[in-house]
VOGU-3710 file (C-alpha; in Angstrom, 3 decimals, decimal comma):
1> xxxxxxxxxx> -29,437/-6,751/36,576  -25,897/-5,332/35,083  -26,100/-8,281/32,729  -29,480/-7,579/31,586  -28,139/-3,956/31,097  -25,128/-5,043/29,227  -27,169/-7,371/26,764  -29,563/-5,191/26,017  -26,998/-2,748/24,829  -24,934/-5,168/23,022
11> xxxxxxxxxx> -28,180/-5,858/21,395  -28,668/-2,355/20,135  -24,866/-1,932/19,445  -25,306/-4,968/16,946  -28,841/-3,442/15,305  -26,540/0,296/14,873  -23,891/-1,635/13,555  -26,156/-4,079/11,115  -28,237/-0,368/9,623  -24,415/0,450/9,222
21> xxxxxxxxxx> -23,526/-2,474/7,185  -26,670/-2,086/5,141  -26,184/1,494/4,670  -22,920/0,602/3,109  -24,135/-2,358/1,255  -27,208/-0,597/-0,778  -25,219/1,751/-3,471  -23,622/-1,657/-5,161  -27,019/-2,383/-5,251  -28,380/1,239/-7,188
31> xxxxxxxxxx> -24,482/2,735/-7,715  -24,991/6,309/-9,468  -23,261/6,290/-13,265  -24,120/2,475/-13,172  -27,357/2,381/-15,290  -26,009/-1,383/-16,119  -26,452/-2,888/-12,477  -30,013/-0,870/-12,436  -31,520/-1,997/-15,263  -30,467/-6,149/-14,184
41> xxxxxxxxxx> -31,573/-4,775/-10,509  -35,188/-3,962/-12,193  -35,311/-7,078/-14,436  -34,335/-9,375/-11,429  -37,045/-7,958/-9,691  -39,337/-8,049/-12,056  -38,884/-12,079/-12,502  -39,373/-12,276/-9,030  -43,008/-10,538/-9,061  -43,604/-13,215/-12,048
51> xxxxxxxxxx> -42,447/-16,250/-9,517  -44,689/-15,305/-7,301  -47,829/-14,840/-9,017  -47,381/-17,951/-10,778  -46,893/-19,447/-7,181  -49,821/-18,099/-6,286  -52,375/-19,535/-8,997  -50,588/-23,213/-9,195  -52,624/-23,970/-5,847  -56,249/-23,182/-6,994
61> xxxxxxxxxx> -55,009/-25,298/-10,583  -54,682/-28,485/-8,081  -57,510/-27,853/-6,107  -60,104/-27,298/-9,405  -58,358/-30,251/-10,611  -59,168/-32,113/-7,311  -63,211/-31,045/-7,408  -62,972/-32,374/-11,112  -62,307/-35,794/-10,316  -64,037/-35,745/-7,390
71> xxxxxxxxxx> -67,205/-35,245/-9,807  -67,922/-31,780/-7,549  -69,750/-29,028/-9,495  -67,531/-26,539/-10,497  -69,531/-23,061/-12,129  -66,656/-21,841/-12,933  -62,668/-22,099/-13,239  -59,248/-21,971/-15,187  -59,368/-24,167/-18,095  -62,030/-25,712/-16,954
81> xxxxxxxxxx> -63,201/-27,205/-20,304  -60,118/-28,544/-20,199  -60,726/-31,369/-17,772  -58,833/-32,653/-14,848  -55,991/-33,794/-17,309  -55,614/-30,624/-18,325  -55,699/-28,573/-15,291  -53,063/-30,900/-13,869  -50,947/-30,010/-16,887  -51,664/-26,453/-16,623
91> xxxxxxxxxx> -50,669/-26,973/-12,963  -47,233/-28,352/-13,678  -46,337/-25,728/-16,006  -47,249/-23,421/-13,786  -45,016/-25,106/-11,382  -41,935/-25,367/-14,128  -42,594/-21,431/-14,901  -42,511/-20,300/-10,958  -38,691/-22,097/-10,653  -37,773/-20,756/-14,079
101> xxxxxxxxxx> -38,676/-17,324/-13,332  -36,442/-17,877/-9,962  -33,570/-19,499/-12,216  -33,931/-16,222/-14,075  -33,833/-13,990/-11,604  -30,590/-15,500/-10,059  -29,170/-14,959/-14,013  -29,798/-11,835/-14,096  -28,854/-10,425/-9,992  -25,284/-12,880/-10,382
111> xxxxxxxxxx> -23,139/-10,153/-12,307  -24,458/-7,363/-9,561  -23,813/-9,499/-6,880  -20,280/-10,457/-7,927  -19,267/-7,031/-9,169  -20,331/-6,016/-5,350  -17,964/-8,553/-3,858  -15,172/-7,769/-6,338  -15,628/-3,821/-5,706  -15,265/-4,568/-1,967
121> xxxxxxxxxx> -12,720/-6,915/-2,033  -10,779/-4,382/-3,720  -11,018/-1,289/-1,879  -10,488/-3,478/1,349  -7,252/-4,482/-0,081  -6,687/-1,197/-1,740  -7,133/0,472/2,220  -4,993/-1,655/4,169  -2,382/-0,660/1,812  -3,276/2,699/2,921
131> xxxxxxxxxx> -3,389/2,472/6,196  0,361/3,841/8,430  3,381/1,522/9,221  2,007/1,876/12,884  -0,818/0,081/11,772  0,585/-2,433/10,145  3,896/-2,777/13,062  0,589/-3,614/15,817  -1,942/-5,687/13,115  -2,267/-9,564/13,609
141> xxxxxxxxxx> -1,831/-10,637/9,703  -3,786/-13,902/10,683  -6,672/-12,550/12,150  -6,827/-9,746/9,578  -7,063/-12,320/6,463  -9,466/-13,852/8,607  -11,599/-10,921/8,923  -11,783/-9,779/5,408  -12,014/-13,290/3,998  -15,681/-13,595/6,179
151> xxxxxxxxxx> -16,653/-9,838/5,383  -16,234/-10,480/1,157  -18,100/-13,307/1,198  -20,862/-11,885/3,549  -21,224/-9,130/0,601  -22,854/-11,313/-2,040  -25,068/-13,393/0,435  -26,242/-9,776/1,821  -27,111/-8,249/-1,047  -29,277/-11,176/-2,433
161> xxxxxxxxxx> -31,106/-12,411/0,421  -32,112/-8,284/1,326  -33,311/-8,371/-2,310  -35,146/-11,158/-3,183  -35,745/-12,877/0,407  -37,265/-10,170/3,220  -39,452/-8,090/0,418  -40,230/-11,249/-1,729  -41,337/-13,424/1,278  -43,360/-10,368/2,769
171> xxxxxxxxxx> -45,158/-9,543/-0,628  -45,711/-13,928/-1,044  -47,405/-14,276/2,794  -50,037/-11,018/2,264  -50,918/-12,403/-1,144  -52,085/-16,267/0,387  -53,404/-14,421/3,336  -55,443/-12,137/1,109  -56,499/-14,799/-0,976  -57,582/-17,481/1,526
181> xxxxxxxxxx> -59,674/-14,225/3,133  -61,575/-13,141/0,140  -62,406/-16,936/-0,970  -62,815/-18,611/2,214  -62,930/-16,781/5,139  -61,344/-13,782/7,255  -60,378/-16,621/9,974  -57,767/-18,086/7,979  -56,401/-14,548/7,215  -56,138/-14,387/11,377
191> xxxxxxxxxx> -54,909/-17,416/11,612  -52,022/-17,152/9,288  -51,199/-13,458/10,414  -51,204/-14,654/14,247  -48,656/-17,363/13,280  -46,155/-15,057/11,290  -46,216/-12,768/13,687  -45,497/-15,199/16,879  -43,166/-17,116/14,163  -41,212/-13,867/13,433
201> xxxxxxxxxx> -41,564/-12,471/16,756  -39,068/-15,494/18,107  -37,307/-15,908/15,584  -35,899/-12,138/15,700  -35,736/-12,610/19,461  -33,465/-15,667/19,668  -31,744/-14,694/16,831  -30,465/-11,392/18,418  -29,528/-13,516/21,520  -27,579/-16,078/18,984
211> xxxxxxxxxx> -25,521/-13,001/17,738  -24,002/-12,182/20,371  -22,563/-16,255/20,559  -21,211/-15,779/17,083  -19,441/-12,562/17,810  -17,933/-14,671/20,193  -17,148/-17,740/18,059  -15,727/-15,234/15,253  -13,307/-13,789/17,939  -12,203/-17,554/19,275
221> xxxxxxxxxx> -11,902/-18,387/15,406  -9,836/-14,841/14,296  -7,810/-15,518/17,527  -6,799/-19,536/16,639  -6,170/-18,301/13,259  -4,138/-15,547/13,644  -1,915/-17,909/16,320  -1,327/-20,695/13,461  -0,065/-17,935/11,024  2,139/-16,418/13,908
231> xxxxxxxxxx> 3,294/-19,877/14,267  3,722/-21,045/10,538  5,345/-17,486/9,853  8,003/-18,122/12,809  8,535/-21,246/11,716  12,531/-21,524/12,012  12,590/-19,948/15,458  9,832/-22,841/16,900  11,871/-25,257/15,608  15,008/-23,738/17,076
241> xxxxxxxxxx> 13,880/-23,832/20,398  11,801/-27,014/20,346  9,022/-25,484/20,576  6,529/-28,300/18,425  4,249/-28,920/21,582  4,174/-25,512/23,075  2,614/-24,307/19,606  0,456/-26,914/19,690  -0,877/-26,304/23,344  -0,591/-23,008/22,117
251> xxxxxxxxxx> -2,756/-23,465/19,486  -5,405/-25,623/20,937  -5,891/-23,907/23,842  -7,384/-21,269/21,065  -9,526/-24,141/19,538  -10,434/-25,236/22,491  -12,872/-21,411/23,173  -13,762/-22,150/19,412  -15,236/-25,339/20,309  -16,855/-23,979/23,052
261> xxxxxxxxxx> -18,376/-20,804/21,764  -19,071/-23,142/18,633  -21,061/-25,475/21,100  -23,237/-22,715/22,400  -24,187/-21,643/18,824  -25,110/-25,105/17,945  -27,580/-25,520/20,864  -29,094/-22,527/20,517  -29,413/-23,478/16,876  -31,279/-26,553/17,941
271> xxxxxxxxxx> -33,812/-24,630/20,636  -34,092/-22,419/17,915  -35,475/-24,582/15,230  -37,422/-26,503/17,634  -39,465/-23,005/18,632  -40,192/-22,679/14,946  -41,245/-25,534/14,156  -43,733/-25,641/17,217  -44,912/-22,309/16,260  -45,647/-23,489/12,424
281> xxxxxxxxxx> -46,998/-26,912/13,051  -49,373/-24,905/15,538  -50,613/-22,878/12,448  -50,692/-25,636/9,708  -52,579/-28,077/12,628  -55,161/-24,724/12,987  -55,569/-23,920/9,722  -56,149/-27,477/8,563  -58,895/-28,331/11,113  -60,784/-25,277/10,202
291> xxxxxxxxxx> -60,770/-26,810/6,654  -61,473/-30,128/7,204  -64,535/-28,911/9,286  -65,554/-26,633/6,133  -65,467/-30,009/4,112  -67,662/-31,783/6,760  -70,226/-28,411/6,866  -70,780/-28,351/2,937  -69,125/-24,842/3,041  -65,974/-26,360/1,295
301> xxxxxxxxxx> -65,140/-29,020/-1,550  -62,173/-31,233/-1,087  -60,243/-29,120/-3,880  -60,317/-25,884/-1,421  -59,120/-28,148/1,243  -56,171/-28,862/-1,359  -55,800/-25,443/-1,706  -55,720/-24,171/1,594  -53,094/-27,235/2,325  -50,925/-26,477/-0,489
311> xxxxxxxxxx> -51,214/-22,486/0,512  -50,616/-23,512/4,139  -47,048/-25,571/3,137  -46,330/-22,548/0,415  -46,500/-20,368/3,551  -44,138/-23,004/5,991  -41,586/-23,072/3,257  -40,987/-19,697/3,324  -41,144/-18,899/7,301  -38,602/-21,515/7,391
321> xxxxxxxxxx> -35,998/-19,949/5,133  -37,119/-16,559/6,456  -35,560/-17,872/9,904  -32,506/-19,539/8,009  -32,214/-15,896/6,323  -32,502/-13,677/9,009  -29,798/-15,856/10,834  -27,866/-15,677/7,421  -28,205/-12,012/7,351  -27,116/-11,224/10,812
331> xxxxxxxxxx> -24,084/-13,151/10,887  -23,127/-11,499/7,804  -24,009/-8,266/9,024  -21,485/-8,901/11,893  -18,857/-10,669/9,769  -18,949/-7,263/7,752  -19,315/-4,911/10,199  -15,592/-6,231/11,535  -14,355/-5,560/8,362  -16,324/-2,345/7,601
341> xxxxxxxxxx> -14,776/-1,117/11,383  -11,573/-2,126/9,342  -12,158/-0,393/6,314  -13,286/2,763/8,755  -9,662/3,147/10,408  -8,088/6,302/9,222  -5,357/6,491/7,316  -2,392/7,845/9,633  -0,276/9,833/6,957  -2,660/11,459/3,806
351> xxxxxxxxxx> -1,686/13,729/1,175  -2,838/17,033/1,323  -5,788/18,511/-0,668  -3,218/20,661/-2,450  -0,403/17,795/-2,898  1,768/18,012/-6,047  4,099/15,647/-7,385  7,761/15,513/-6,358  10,045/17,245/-8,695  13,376/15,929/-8,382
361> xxxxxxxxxx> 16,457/18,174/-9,940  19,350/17,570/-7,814  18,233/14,841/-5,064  19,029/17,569/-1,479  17,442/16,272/1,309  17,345/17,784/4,431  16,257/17,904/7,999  15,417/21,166/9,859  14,961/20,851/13,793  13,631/17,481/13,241
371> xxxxxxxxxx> 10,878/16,048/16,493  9,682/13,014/16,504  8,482/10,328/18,463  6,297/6,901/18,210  5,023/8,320/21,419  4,158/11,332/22,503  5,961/10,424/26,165  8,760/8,926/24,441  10,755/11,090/21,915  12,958/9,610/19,228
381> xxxxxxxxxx> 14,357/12,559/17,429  15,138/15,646/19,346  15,727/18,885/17,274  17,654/16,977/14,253  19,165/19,066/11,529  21,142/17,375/8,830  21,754/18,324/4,787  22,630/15,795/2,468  23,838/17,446/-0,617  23,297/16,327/-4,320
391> xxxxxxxxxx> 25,284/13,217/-5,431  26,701/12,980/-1,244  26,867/9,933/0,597  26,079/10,231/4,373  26,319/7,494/6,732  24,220/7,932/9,818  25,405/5,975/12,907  24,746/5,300/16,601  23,538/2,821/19,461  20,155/1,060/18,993
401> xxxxxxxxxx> 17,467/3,371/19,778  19,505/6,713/18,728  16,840/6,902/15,871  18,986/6,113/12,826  16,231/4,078/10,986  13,643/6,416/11,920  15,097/9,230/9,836  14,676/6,753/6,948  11,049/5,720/7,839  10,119/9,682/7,842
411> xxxxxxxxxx> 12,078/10,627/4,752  9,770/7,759/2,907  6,819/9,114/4,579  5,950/6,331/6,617  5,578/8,848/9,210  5,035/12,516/9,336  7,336/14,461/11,638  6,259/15,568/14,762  8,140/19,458/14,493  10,317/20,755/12,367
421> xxxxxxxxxx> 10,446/19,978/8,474  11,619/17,293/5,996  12,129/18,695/2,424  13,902/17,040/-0,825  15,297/19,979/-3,137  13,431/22,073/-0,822  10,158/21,130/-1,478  8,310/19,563/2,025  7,481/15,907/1,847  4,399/16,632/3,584
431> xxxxxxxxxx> 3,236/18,405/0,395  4,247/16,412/-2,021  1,738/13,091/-3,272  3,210/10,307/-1,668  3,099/8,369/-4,869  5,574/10,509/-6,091  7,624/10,514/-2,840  8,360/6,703/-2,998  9,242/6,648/-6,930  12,065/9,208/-6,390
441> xxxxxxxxxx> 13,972/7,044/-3,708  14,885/3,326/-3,803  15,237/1,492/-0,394  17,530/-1,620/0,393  16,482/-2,747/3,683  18,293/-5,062/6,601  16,258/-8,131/5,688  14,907/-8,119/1,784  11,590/-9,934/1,521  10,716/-11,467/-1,476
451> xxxxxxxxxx> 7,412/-12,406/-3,170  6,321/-15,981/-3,440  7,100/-16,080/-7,028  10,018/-16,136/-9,473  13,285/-14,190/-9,549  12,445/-12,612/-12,602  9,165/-11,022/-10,892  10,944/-9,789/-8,130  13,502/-8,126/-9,885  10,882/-6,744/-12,348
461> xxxxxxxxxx> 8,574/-5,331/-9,142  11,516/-2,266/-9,139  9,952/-1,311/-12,606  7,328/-3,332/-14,043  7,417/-2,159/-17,182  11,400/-2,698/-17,705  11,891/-4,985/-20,780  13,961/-8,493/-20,070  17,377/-6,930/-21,365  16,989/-4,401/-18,572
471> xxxxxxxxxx> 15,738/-6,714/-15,682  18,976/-9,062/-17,194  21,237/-6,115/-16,944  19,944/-4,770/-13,218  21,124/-8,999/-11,848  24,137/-8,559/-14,291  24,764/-5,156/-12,253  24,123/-6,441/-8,580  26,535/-9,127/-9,678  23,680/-11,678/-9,243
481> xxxxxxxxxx> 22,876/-12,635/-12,840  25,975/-15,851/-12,929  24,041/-17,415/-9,681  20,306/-17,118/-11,648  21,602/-18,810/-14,393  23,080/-21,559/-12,627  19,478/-22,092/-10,940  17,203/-24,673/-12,568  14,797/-22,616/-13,726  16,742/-19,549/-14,410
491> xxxxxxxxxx> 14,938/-16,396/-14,017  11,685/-18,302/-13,310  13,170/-20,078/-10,726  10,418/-19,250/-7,576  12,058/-17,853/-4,367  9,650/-19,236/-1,597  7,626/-17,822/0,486  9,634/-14,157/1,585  12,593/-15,599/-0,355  13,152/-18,475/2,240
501> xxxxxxxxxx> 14,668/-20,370/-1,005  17,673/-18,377/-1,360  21,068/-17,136/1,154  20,387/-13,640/3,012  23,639/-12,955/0,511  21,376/-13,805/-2,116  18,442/-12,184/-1,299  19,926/-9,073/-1,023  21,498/-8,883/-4,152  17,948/-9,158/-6,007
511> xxxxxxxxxx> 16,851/-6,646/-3,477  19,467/-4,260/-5,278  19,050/-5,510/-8,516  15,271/-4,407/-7,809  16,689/-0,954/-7,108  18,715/-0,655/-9,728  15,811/-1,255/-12,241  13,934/1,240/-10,043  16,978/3,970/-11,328  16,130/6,497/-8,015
521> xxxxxxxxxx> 17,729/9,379/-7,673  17,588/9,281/-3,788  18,929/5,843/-2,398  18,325/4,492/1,275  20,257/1,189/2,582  18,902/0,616/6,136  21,717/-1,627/7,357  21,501/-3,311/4,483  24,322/-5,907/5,431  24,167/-5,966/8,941
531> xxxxxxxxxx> 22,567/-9,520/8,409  24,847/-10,785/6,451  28,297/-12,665/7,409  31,537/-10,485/7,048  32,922/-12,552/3,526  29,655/-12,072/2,017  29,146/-8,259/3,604  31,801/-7,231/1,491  30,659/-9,320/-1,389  27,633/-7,091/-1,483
541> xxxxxxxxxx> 29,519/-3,557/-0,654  30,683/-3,421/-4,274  27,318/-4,133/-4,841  26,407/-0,947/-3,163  28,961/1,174/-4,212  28,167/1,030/-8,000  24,385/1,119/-6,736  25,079/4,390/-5,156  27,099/6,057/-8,020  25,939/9,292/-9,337
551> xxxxxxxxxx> 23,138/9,413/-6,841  22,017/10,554/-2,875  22,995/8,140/-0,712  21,873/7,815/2,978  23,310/4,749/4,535  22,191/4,031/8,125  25,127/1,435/8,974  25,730/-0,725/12,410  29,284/-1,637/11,067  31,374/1,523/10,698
561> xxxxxxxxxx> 33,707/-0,563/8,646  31,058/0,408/5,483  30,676/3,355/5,797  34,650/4,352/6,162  34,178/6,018/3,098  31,263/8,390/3,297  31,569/11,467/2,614  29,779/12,715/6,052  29,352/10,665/9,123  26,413/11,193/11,217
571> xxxxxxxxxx> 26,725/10,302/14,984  23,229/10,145/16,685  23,265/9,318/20,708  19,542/9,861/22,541  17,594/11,331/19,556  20,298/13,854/19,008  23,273/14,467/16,749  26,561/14,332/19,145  29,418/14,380/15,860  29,666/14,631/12,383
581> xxxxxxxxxx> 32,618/14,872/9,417  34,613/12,270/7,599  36,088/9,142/8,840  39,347/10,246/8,741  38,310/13,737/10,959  36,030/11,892/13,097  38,809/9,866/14,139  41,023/12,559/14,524  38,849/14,280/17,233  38,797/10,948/19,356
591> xxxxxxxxxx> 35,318/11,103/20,668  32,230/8,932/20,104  32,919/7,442/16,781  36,454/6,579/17,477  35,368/4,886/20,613  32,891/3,147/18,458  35,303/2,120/15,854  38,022/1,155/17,925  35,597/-0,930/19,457  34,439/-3,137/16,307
601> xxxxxxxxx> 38,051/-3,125/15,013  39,188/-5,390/18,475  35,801/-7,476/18,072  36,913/-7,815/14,414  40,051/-8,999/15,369  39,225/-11,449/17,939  36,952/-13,043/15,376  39,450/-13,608/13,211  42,011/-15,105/15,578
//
């Protein structure tokens, strides 16, 4: 009994979630300010009405042609004077004109339906770039791809089939069923309406069951996928641990439910169609015998029996595909509804109704009683208060965990703060458009990742519109541009997939030739050589020192060795600040920091001997 409970509503879950979808779907469809997509809406339609009346005389054509040849008197009929060759001909054209008018029709709908899928595409795209770091920290890239790849292409299959197959195939069945009533008798008009309803009766019925299996198989496929792009991703560290056939069990255990939940939608595919077909041929058998006893009674020629067969198969044909459709429409309906639920999760950090943009004179940041934590029951930040002046360079040090690189995620907004304020020239950050936020301050993080495409692009993404001489002079500038032009390809030399092409050494140095052609006046380097070996560390200091020139500089270092000469040293410990001042005073008091440094300076040394 709990199961029965449970289905039945999962069952109405799926049938909210599917008016949901459709909801959603119908503006592309009639989009206000569009008149464009209305008017080929309208025309589409309107070649569809014509397909179907056409379809709806070429029967009788046969069947007068039929009683023609069969020497039957006819009183009265198309083209009759025509003859039996004619009629035929009349018939075919008839024929050619029904599938034109479709051919037409799909013309016509193609631009809507693509503009639909591009429009979604895009603001699916367009919101995940929206959405918080937290989001994107916890998301499964794999299964994400996966889930927007199967909602797009749901979009254009949706909006055709609710357009020109449900309404089309509804207005197609009451015209033969009105037809074979007013010329033959109100029997077949039973007959036919007893069959689509016991046809569409179980075909909705084991269709709704069969959803609920491909819910499944979409979560066994997201799940397989997203482990062979975790896997492909991590590439390096599998093979550094020899870890080929765990990946692989890994990774079939996950095909292994996909087959499975696969299976199950495949037989209930087959019971499926077998139900239908039983139900039609059931119909067609009916329908025919009633005709053929008409012949035998006088009451009908041989052409009506033509008719009624051709009507009867024009009828199947449809039925059919409405069962293919429906299935069509409510595996789409659940392939978008995953990614409508995606395109439904909130945004973490918005600008305010009332943002401006970010007006940068002198480049002060500063925190006031700063509170903040990932979560609520563990705090990161713990009453923080720090000013960085105009043109200063502060280094911000501490143990893993003190909160060092969460100052730099909240002064670039990726998260709000939870108390206290965050201002740049005193102006909040929380009221400030975050577009503007992120064009005043230029970021070199631990690990720089790199497009899939050439050098020259990824310099260029700091500033696309930059002309070459500047993009040249930003490489020339993070002493980079002797190593490009050694490459085979120069500047379009590609970098692999994040970069993998080039040295960490060499990665970061386009990841500050990026920020120079930015030209922010704030700069953050989030250990930005903490990665890197010690020869090549101080390779890319220099780097870092004419990067920061004439501009704000908050450095969150691991090696105090530097930051030596910063104008303020931060010491965080447990979310708080425990010392600050110069290197030289910091020292001088022989607290934390000296500990600290006194500590590196003996691992330094031990290294080197």
């Amino acid at each position: 009994m709990p199961t029965e409970v449970s289905d039945a509503r999962l069952n109405q879950d799926l049938r909210k979630d599917g008016w949901r979808v459709v909801k959603r779907v119908i503006p592309y469809l009639w989009p206000d300010g569009e008149g464009w997509v209305k008017r080929r809406v309208v025309i589409a339609l309107a070649f569809l009405v014509l397909s179907k009346v056409v379809a709806l005389i070429s029967a009788p054509l046969m069947g007068q042609a039929v009683d023609v040849l069969g020497g039957e008197e006819v009183s009265a009929g198309w083209l009759l004077g025509a003859g039996a060759v004619g009629i035929t001909l009349a018939y075919g054209i008839a024929r050619l004109m029904n599938v034109g008018f479709q051919q037409m029709r799909d013309v016509v709908f193609a631009l809507v339906g693509q503009r639909a899928l591009r429009m979604l595409a895009l603001e699916t795209f367009t919101h995940i770039h929206r959405l918080s770091m937290r989001y994107h920290i916890t998301r499964k890239t794999g299964g994400l791809s996966r889930i927007i790849e199967r909602g797009v292409k749901g979009v254009e299959f949706l909006l055709r089939f609710l357009l020109f197959s449900i309404g089309p195939l509804i207005l197609e069945l009451l015209l033969i069923a009105g037809y074979l009533a007013f010329v033959y008798s109100a029997w077949y008009l039973v007959v036919v309406l007893v069959t689509i309803v016991l046809y569409t009766w179980f075909t909705f019925a084991v269709t709704e069951w069969r959803v609920k299996q491909r819910k499944e198989m979409n979560d066994q496929d997201t799940d397989a996928n997203q482990k062979a792009i975790d896997s492909l991703l991590n590439f390096e560290t599998v093979k550094y641990f020899g870890a080929e056939r765990r990946e692989a069990e890994r990774y079939d255990g996950a095909m292994e439910k996909y087959v499975a939940a696969a299976l199950k939608t495949s037989y209930s595919l087959a019971f499926l169609n077998f139900g239908q077909s039983l139900i039609i041929t059931a119909g067609l058998v009916t329908v025919m015998v009633m005709a053929a006893i008409g012949v035998q009674s006088g009451a009908m020629t041989v052409g009506g029996f033509v008719v009624v067969n051709a009507y009867m198969i024009q009828i199947t044909l449809p039925l059919n595909f409405l069962g293919t459709v429906y299935r069509e429409i409510r595996q789409s309906l659940v392939d978008m509804s995953e990614m409508f639920e995606l395109l439904g999760q909130p945004a973490e950090v918005q600008d305010n109704d009332d943002a401006g943009e970010l007006a940068v004179s002198k480049g002060e940041v500063e925190l006031r009683d700063v509170f903040f934590g990932y979560d609520a029951a563990r705090p990161i930040l713990k009453g923080v208060s720090l000013k960085v002046k105009a043109g200063e360079t502060v280094a911000i040090v501490g143990p893993s965990g003190s909160g060092k690189s969460t100052i730099g995620r909240l002064l670039f907004r990726f998260y709000d703060v939870g108390d206290g304020a965050l201002s740049i020239d005193g102006q909040d950050v929380r009221d400030v458009t975050q577009d503007s936020l992120h064009a005043q301050i230029g970021v070199v993080p631990q690990d720089t990742v790199l497009f899939n495409d050439t050098v020259l692009y990824n310099i260029a993404y700091g500033r696309p519109d930059a002309s070459r001489a500047e993009i040249e002079q930003a490489a020339k500038d993070a002493k980079i541009y002797d190593f490009i032009m050694d490459l085979p390809d120069g500047f379009e030399t590609t970098v692999g997939e994040r970069g993998l092409k080039l040295s960490g050494g060499e990665k970061q140095r386009v990841g500050i030739a990026r920020t120079l052609l930015k030209n922010p006046p704030i700069l953050l380097l989030d250990e930005a050589t903490s990665a890197l070996d010690t020869e090549t560390e101080a390779d890319i200091q220099d780097s870092l020192q004419g990067l920061g020139a004439g501009r704000t500089v908050i450095t969150i270092a691991h090696r105090l060795s530097t930051i030596a000469h910063a104008d303020q040293i931060v010491v965080l410990e447990n979310g708080v600040i425990a010392e600050r001042g110069t290197h030289e005073d910091l020292l001088a008091k022989d607290g934390r920091y000296s500990a600290l440094w006194h500590r590196q300076l003996s691992e330094e040394e031990e290294q080197a001997a």
